[in-house]
N, C-alpha and C positions, 0 to 999 in steps of 0.2 A: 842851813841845817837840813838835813835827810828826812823822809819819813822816817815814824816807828814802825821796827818792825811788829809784826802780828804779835808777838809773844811779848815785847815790849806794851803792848798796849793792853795786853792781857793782865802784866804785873801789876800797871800802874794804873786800870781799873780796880782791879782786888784793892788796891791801898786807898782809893779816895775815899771819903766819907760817904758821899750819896751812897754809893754800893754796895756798902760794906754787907751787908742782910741779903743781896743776891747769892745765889748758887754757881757752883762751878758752870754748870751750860748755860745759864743766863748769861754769867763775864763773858764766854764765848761767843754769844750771839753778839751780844752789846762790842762786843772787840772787830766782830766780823763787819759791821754797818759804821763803825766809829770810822773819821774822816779827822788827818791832822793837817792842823795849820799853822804858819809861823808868822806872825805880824809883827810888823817894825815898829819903832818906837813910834807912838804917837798914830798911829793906826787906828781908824776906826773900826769895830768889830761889828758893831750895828747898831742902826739908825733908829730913837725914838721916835713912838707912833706907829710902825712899821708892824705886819703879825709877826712873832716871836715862832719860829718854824722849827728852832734848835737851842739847845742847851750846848752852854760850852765847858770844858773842865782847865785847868793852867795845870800844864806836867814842867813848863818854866818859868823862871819869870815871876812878872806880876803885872795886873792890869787894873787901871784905874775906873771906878766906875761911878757914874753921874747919877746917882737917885733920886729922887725928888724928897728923901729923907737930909740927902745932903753926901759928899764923896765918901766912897769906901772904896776897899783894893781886894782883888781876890789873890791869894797866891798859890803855888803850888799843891798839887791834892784836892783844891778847893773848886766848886762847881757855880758859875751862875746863869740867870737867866730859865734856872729851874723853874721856878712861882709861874715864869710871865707863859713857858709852854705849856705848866699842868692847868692853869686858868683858863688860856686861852685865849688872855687880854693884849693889848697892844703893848709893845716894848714902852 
């Protein structure tokens, strides 16, 4: 799969929840530093323990994730790894 384009990643920040209360030049800025990636089934995205450097959002897809609460799946629109950058605590 290709990158998004710049405008592509503009739409589909305006649509996710996290953002939804940003301003038009925030999604801009946020679009301008946004970095995509496509990982294959079964892909780790990142390693517990590790510092949490990045939030990630799913524009496909859906990915499984290991909590110490117990498995959840983020999909589409949906952001994680939010909690563990705004803390600051290890993945």
């Amino acid at each position: 799969m290709s990158e998004l384009a710049q405008i592509e990643k503009v739409v589909f920040l305006q649509s996710a929840d996290l953002f939804a209360h940003c301003k038009a030049e925030q999604i801009l800025h946020l679009a301008s530093i946004a970095t995509d990636r496509v990982y294959t089934e079964g892909e780790t995205v990142y390693v517990p323990n590790q510092p949490a450097t990045e939030l990630h959002c799913v524009v496909r897809g859906r990915v499984q994730l290991n909590d110490p609460g117990g498995e959840t799946q983020a999909g589409p629109l949906q952001a994680f790894g939010v909690h563990d950058v705004l803390t600051g605590r290890l993945r």
